[in-house]
C-alpha positions, 0 to 999 in steps of 0.5 A: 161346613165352616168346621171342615174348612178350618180343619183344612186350613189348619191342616196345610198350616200345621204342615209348614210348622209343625214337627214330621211326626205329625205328616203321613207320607202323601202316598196314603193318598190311596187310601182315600181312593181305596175307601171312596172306591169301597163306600161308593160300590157299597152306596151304589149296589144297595141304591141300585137294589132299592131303586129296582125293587122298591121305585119302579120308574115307569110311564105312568098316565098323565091324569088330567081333569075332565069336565066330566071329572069335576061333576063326579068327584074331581077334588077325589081325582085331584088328591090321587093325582097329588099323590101319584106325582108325590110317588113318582118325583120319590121315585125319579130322585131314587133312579138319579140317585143312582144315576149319580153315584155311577159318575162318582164310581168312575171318578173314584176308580179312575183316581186310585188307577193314576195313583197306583200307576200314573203318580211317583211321589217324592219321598220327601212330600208329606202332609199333615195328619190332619189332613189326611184325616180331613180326605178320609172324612170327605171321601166317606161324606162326599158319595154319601151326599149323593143318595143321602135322601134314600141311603136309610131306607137303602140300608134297610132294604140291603140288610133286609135282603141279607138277612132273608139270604141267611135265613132261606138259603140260597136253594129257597129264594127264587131264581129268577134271570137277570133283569138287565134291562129293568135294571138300566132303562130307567137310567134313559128316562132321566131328565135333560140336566142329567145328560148335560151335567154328564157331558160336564163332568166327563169334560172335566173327568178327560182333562183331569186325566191328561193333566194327571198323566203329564205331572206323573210323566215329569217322574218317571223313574226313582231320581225324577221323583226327587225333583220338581219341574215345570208342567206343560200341556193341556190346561198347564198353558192356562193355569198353574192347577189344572187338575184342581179346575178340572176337579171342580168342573167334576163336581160341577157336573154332579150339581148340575146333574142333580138338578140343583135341588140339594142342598147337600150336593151344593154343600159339596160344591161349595165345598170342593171349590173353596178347598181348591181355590185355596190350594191353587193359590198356595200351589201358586205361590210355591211355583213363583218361589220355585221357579225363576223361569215359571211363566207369569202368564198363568193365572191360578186356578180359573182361566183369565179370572184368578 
């Protein structure tokens, strides 16, 4: 974590001193989405898979101890039930796993639409080789940390399939319909979390697109896209870097979907906050020396704190 953050600190850095042939034109910011776009179908099919075949999520009976239990071998009794509630939390982590990268799946899709269509970027906005190398990095590691818990064993059971596929032929696997809803239901036995930290995330997600739309409304046209205007609208009235807030409520919606007990997503967080922080500070600065009329009513990043 400590070597991926210095790596962007430098990164935006080196950017300010070093020489353009070390800056890639910030239209590769594509690429970033191209490849989460790819790596997250690829995590959330082969999960998916796993889930389905391999972590069944069903009701299964509450097994209390009886008295009558106790007399003819509870402690036998007690260990299954250790056992089955070991199997069933595995299980349910699968199915939230899942869970999880379909919420990635829809943030990534939505950014490579907007950078596509929605954002003009300036022909002379570049950035730092180092940093985009830091993106491919995060944006590789970020739906990884989702479903790193099953990811082996998902990979396994996928190439397993494929192989069955190319040693069978499709004429020798059964052909069997569409499960569909043995595929979805287990999704609505999530937990309460889950659901709010859906609600969070899609706050965040609707906010982020409004503020995306209006800084890719302010160049419209080619002689646009060589200036530099004030943005107004949406969460502009509160902070300088609205789609950095609304980026962090994203992943904060993640992390509470996720029930909190991964580290690895609390990596994340972390990691998504320091790096946005820093930016809507330097995002700041840039504005204030812009701008003689920028409004000093706006804060950086976080609404009446900084």
């Amino acid at each position: 974590m400590v070597i991926i953050m210095s790596l962007l600190f430098a990164s935006q850095q080196l950017h300010r001193f070093s020489s353009p042939k070390f800056t890639v034109p910030q239209r590769l910011f594509c690429h970033f989405y191209v490849l989460a776009v790819v790596w997250t179908t690829f995590l959330l099919c082969a999960t998916w898979l796993y889930a389905y075949n391999m972590a069944p999520l069903v009701s299964l009976p509450l097994q209390y101890s009886t008295i009558a239990s106790h007399l003819t071998g509870g402690s036998h009794t007690f260990s299954l039930h250790k056992s089955h509630s070991a199997s069933a939390k595995q299980r349910y982590r699968a199915w939230l796993s899942v869970f999880l990268l379909l919420l990635m799946e829809v943030q990534a899709l939505r950014r490579l639409i907007e950078t596509i269509y929605v954002f003009k970027y300036s022909p002379s906005a570049r950035m730092h080789i180092l940093g985009y190398l830091t993106g491919i990095f995060f944006y590789t590691a970020a739906p990884l940390s989702l479903c790193c818990t099953f990811a082996s064993e998902a990979f396994i059971f996928a190439a397993n399939q494929v192989a069955e596929f190319i040693v069978k032929g499709k004429n020798q696997i059964s052909n069997t319909e569409f499960d569909w809803w043995g595929f979805t239901s287990p999704l609505t036995k999530l937990r309460w979390y889950s659901w709010i930290g859906m609600t969070i995330f899609f706050w965040g997600w609707i906010h982020q697109r409004r503020c995306h739309a209006i800084l890719g409304s302010l160049r419209e046209n080619a002689e646009q896209a060589r200036d530099y205007v004030i943005p107004y609208g949406d969460w502009f009235d509160y902070v300088s870097s609205p789609h950095y807030l609304a980026e962090i409520v994203i992943y904060g919606g993640l992390m509470v979907a996720s029930g909190g007990e991964d580290l690895t997503i609390w990596l994340l967080f972390v990691f998504v906050v320091a790096n946005l922080v820093f930016a809507a500070a330097e995002t700041q600065r840039w504005y204030l020396h812009k701008f003689e009329n920028y409004p000093r009513n706006r804060f950086t990043i976080i609404p009446f704190v900084y």
